[in-house]
MARKEZA-650600 format. One record per residue: residue number from 1; x, y, z of N, C-alpha, C, O in turn. Coordinates in steps of 0.02 Angstrom, whole numbers, plus 50000, padded with zeros to 5 digits. Layout:
num:n_east:n_north:n_up:ca_east:ca_north:ca_up:c_east:c_north:c_up:o_east:o_north:o_up
NUM:X:Y:Z:X:Y:Z:X:Y:Z:X:Y:Z;
...
***
This chain:
num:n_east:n_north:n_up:ca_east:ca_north:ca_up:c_east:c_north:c_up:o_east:o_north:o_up
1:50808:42734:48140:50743:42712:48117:50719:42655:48160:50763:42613:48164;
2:50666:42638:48191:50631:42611:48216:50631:42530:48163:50657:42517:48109;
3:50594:42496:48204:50556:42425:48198:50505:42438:48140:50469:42487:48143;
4:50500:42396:48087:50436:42399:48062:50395:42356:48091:50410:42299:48110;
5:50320:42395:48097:50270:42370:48139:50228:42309:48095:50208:42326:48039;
6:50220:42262:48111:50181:42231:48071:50127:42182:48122:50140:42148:48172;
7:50064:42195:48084:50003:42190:48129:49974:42109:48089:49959:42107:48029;
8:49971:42066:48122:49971:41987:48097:49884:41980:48116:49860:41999:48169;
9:49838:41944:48047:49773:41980:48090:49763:41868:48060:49756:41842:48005;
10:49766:41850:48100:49745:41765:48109:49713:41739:48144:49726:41753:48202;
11:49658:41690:48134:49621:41654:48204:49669:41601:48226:49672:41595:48287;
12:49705:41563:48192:49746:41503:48192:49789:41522:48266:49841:41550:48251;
13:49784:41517:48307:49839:41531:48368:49897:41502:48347:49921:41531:48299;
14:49925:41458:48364:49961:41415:48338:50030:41466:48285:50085:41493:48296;
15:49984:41455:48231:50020:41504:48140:50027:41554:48187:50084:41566:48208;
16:49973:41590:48211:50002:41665:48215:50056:41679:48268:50099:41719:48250;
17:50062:41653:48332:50116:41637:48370:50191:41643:48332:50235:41686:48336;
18:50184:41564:48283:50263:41551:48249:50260:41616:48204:50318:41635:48194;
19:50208:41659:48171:50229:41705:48134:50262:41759:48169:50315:41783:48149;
20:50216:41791:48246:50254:41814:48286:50323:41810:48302:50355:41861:48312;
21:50343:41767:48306:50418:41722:48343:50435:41741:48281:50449:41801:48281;
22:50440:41713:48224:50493:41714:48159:50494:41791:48156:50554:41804:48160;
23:50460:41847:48150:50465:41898:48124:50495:41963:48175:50514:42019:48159;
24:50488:41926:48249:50521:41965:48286:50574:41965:48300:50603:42012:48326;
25:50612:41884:48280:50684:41875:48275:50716:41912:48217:50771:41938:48213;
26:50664:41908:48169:50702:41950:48107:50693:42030:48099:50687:42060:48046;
27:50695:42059:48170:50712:42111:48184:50651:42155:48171:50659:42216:48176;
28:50581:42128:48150:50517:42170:48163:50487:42167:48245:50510:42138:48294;
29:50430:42207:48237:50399:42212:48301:50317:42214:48268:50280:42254:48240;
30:50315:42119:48302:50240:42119:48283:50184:42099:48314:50194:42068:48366;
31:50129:42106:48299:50070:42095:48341:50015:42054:48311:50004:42052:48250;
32:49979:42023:48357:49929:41985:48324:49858:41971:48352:49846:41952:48409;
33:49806:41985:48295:49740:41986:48337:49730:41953:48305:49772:41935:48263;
34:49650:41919:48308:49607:41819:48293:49566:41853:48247:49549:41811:48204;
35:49538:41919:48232:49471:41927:48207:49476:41985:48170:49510:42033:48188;
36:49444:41983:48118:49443:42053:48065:49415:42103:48096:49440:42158:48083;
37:49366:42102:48136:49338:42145:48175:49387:42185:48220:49371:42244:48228;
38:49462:42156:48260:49518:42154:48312:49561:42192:48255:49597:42237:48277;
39:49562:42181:48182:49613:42186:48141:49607:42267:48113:49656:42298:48094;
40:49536:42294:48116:49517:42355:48088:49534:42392:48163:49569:42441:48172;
41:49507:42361:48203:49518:42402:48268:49583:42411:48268:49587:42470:48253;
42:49636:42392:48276:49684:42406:48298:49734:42440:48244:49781:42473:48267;
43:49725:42432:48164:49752:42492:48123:49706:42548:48170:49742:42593:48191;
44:49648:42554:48187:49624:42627:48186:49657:42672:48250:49661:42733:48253;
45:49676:42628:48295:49728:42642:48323:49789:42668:48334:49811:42717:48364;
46:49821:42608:48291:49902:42643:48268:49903:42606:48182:49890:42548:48165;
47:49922:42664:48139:49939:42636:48101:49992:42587:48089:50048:42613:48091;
48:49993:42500:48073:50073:42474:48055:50091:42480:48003:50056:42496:47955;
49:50157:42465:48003:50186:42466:47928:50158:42407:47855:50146:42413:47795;
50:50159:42366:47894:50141:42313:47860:50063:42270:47905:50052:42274:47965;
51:50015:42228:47848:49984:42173:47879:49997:42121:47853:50024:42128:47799;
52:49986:42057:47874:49991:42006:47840:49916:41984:47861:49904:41987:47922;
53:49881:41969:47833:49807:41959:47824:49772:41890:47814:49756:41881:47756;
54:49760:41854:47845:49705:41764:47828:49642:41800:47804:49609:41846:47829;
55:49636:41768:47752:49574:41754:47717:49511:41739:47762:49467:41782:47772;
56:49509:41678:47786:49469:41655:47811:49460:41660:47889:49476:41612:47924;
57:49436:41716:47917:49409:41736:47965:49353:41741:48008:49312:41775:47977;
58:49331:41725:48061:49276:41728:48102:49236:41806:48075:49272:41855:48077;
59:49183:41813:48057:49150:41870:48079:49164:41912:48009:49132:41905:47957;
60:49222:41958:48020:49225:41991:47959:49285:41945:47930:49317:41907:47966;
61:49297:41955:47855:49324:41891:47836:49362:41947:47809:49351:42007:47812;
62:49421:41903:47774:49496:41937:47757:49481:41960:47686:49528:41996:47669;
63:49439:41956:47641:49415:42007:47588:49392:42050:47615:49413:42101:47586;
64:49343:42069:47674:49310:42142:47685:49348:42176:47706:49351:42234:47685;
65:49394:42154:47757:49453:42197:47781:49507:42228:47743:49544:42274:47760;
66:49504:42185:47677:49560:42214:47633:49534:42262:47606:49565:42312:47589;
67:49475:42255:47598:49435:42313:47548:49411:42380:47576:49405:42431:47541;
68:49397:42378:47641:49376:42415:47686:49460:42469:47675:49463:42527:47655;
69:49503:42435:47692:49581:42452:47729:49595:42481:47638:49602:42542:47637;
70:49597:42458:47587:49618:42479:47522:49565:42534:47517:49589:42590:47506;
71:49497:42531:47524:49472:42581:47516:49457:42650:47547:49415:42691:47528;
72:49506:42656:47605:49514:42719:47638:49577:42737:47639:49631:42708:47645;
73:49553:42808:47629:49617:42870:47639:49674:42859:47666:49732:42866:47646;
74:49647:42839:47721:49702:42826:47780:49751:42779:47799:49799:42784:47836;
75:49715:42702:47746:49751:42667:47746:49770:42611:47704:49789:42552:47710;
76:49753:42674:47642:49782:42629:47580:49835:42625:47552:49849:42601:47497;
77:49864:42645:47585:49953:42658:47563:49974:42594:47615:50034:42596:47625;
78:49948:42549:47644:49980:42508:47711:49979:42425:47660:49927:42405:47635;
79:50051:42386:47655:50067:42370:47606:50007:42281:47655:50013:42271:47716;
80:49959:42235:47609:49935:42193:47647:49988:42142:47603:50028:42157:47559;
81:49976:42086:47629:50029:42012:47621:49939:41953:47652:49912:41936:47705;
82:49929:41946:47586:49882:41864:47596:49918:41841:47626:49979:41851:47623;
83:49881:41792:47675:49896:41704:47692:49848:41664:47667:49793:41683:47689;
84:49843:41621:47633:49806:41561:47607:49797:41493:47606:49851:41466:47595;
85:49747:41448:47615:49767:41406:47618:49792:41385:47561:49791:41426:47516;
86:49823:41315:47545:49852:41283:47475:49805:41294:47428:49747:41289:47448;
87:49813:41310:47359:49748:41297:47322:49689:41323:47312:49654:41310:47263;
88:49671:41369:47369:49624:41451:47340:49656:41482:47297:49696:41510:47334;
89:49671:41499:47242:49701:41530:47198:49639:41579:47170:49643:41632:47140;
90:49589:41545:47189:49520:41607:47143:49537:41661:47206:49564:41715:47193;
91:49525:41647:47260:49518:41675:47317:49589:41735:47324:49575:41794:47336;
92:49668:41713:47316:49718:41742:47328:49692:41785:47265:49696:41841:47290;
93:49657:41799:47175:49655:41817:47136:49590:41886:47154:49585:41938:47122;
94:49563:41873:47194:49512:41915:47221:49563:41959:47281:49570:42018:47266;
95:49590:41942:47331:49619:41992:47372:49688:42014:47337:49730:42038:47374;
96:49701:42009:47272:49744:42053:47237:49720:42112:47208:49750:42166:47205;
97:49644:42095:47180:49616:42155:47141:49598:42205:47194:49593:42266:47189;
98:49587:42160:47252:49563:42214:47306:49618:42267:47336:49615:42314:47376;
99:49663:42240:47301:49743:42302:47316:49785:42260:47362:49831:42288:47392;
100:49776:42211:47370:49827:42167:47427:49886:42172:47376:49883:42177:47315;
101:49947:42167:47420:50019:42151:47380:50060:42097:47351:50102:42092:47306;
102:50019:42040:47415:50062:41998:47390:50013:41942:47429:49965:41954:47466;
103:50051:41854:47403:50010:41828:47454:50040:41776:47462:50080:41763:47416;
104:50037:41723:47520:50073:41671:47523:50024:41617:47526:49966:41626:47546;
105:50047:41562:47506:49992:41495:47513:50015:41463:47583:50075:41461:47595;
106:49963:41434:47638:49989:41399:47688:49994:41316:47643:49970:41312:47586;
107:50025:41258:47673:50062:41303:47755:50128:41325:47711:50146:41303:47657;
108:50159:41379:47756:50221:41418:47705:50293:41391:47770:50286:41364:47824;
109:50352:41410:47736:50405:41414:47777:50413:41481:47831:50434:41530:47800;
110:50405:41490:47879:50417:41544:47925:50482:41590:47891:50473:41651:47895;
111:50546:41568:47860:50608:41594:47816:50543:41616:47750:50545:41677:47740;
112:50510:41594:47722:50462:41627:47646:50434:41685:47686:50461:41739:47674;
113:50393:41684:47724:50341:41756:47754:50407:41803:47775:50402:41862:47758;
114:50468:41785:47809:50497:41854:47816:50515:41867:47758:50507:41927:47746;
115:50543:41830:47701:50575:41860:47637:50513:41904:47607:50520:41959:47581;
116:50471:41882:47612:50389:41910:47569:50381:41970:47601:50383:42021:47566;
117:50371:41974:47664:50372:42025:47712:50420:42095:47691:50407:42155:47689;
118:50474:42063:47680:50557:42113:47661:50547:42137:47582:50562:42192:47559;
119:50518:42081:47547:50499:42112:47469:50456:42172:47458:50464:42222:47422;
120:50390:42144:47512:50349:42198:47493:50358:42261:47536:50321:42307:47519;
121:50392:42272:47579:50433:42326:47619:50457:42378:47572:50435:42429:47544;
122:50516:42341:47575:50579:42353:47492:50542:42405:47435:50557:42463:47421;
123:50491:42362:47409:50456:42376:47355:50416:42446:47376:50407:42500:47349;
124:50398:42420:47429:50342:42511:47450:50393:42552:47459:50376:42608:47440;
125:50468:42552:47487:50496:42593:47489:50522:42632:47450:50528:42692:47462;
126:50545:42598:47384:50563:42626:47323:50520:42668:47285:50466:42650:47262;
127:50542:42718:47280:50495:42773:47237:50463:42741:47131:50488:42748:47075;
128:50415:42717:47152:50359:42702:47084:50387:42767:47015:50359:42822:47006;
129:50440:42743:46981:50438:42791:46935:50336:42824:46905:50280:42799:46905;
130:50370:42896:46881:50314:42918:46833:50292:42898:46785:50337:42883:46746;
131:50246:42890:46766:50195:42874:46696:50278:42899:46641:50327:42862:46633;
132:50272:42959:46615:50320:43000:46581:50400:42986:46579:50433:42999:46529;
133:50427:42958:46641:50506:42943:46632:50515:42927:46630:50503:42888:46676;
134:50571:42899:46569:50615:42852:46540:50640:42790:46609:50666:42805:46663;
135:50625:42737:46590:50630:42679:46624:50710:42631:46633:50712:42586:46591;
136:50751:42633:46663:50797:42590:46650:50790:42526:46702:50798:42541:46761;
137:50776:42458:46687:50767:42422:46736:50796:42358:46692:50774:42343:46637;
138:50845:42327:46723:50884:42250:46715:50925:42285:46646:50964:42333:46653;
139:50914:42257:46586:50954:42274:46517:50900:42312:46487:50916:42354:46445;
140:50839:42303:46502:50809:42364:46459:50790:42431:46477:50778:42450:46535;
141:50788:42471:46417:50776:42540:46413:50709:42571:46387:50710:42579:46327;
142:50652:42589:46417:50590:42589:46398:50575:42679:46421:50580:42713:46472;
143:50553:42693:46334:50543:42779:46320:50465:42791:46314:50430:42795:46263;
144:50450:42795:46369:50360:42834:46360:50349:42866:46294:50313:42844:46249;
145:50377:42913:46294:50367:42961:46273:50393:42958:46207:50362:43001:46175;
146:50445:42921:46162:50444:42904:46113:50428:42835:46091:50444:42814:46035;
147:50393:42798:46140:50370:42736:46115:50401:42684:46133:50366:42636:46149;
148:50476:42676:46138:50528:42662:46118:50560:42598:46162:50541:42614:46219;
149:50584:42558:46167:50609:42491:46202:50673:42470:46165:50679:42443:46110;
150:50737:42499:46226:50794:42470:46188:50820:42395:46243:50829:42391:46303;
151:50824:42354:46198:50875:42310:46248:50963:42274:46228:50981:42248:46175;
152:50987:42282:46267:51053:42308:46259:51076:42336:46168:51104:42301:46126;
153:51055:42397:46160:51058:42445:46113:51053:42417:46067:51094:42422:46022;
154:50996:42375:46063:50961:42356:46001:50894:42367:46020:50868:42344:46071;
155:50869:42401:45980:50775:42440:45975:50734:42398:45947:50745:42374:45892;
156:50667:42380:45994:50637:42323:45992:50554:42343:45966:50508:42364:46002;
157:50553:42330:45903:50492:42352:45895:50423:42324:45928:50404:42267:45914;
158:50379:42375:45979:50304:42313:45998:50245:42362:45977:50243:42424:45974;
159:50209:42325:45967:50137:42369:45966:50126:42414:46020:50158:42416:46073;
160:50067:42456:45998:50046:42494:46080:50020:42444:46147:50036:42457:46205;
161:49989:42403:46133:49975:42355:46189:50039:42324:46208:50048:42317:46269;
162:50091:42301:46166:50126:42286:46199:50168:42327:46262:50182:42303:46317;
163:50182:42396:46238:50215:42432:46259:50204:42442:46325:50242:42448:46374;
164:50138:42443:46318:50098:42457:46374:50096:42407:46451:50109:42417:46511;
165:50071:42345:46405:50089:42284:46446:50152:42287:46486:50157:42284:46547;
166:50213:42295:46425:50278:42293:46449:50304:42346:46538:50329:42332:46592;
167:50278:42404:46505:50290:42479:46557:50266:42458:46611:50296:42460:46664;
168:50166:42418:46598:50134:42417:46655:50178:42360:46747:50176:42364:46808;
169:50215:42307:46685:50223:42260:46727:50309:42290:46750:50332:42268:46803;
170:50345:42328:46715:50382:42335:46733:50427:42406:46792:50475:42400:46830;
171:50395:42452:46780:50366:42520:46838:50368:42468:46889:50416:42473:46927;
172:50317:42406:46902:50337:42398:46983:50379:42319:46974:50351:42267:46958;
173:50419:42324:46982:50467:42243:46976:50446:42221:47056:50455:42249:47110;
174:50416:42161:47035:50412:42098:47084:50336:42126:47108:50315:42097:47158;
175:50305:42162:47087:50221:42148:47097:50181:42102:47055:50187:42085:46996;
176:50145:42090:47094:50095:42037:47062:50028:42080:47020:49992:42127:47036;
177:50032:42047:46975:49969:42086:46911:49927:42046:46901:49955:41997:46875;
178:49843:42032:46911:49797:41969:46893:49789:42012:46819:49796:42072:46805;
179:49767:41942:46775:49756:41953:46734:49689:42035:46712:49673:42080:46673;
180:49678:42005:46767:49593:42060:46770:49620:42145:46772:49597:42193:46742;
181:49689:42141:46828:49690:42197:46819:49741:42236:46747:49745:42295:46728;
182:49778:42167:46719:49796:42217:46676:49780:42215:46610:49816:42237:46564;
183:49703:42178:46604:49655:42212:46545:49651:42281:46568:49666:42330:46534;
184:49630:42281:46630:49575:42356:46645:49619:42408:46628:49604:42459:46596;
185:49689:42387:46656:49747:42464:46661:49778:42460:46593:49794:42516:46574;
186:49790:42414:46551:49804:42415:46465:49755:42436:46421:49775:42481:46384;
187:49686:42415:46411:49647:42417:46382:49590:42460:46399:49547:42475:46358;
188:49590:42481:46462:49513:42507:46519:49465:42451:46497:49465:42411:46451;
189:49419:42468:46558:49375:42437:46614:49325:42392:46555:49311:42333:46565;
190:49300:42428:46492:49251:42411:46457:49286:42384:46394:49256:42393:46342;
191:49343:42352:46390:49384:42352:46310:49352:42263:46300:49353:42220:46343;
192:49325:42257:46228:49338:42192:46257:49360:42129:46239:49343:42085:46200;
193:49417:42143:46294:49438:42091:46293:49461:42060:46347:49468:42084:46404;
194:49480:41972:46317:49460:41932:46396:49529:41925:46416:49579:41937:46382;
195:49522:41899:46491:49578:41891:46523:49619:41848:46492:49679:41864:46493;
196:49602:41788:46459:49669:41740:46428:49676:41768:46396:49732:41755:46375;
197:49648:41821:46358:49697:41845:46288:49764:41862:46304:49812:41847:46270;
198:49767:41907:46378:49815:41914:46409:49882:41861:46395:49942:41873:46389;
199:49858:41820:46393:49909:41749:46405:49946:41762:46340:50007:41771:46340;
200:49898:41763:46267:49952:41764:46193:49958:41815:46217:49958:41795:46275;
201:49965:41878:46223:49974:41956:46200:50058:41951:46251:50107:41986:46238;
202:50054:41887:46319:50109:41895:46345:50187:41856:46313:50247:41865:46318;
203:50134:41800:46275:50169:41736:46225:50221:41787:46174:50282:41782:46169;
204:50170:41844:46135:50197:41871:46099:50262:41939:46103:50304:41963:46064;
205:50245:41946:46160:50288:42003:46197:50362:41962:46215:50418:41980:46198;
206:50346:41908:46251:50410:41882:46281:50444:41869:46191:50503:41886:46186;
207:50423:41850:46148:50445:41829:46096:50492:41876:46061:50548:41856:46046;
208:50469:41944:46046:50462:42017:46053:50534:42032:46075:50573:42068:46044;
209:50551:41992:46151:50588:42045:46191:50633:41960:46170:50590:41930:46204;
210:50650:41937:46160:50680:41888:46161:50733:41881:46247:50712:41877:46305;
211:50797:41883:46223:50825:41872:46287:50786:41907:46348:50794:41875:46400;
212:50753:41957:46355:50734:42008:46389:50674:41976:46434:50659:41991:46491;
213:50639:41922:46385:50575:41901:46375:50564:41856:46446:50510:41844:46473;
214:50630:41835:46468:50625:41794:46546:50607:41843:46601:50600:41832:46662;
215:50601:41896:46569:50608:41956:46648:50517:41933:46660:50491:41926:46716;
216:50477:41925:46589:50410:41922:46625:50402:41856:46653:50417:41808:46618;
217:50371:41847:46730:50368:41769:46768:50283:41788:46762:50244:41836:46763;
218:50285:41734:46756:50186:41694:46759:50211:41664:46832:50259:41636:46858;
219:50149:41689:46847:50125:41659:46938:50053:41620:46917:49998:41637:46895;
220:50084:41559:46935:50038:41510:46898:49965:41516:46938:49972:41513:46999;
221:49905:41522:46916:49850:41547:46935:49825:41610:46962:49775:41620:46997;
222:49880:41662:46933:49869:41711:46958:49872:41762:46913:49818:41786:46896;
223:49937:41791:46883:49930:41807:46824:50035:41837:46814:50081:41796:46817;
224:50042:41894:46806:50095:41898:46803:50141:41957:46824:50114:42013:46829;
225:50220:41949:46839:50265:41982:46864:50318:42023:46806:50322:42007:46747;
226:50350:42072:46836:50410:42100:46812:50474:42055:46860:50463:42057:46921;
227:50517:42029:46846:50584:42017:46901:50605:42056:46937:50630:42108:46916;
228:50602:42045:46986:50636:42090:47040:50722:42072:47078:50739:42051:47133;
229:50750:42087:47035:50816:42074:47053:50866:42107:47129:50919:42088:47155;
230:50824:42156:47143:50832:42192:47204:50830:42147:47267:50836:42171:47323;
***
């Protein structure tokens, strides 16, 4: 098996250089263009495996490119990785809904972007159980199809939202969920209700799952995770 390709799309010379250097020692093969405009061109080119994506870009900026790149055929399966500066958190909360995977705040450790890099790899590689099949992930046991949530063989009663909540965040361990999107995918698009409700409905779940209840992590301004112990 080959190098994974990963296409670094930054104006920062400097960042994108050391990201170069760190990620080619850690056994990728990567490349880097200054401009969103450089960044579409050159997926259309060759597809990479991975991007790692800046926000804030000359010309076309690192939301259109994500959206552009999430919203085609061709290359929405291609896993993106934010860079941010410290403290956009509205901003990293917008290129999540836009289908980005993951995101890092600058300035980051060059050792954080390859681990982030290797997570969201990892994660695309692993086959996304079905809607329908029985779930086994850490100590719990989660039954679609009869409702059902055992953790270590004791049966945990939750509501349907909970259940739901529970399955939604746990099907992908170690993705990031904004609050926004998992009204829309628990509840659909028009239910209504608001994003902090999210927050008790998660208060009450962890409560719910007791020992179990640490597997859900809050990503502080962002919204929330399954553990990814992998």
């Amino acid at each position: 098996m080959g190098r994974n390709r990963i296409l670094i799309v930054e104006d920062d010379k400097d960042i994108r250089e050391l990201m170069e250097y760190n990620l080619s020692r850690d056994g990728f093969e990567p490349s880097g263009v200054e401009s969103g405009e450089e960044g579409l061109e050159a997926v259309s080119r060759e597809t990479p495996d991975l991007i790692v994506l800046d926000l804030m870009l000359p010309g076309i900026d690192g939301f259109e490119v994500c959206r552009r790149l999430k919203g085609s055929e061709k290359t929405t399966h291609v896993p993106i990785v934010i860079v941010s500066a410290k403290g956009e958190e509205a901003d990293i909360v917008i290129g999540l809904e836009l289908g980005a995977d993951d995101y890092i705040t600058k300035p980051f450790s060059p050792k954080v972007l390859v681990a982030r890099v290797r997570a969201v790899l990892r994660r695309r590689a692993r086959q996304i159980p079905k809607q329908e099949d029985v779930l086994e992930v850490l100590d719990l046991a989660i039954h679609p199809g009869r409702r059902e949530v055992v953790y270590r063989d004791e049966r945990i009663e939750l509501t349907n939202t909970e259940f739901n909540l529970l399955h939604l965040l746990a099907r992908r361990p170690g993705w990031v969920f904004t609050r926004y999107q998992i009204v829309d995918r628990v509840h659909g698009e028009h239910y209504p209700v608001t994003e902090r409700s999210v927050d008790v409905q998660i208060v009450g779940l962890r409560r719910k799952l007791g020992g179990a209840g640490e597997y859900i992590e809050t990503v502080r301004g962002v919204g929330y995770r399954f553990r990814d112990d992998d």
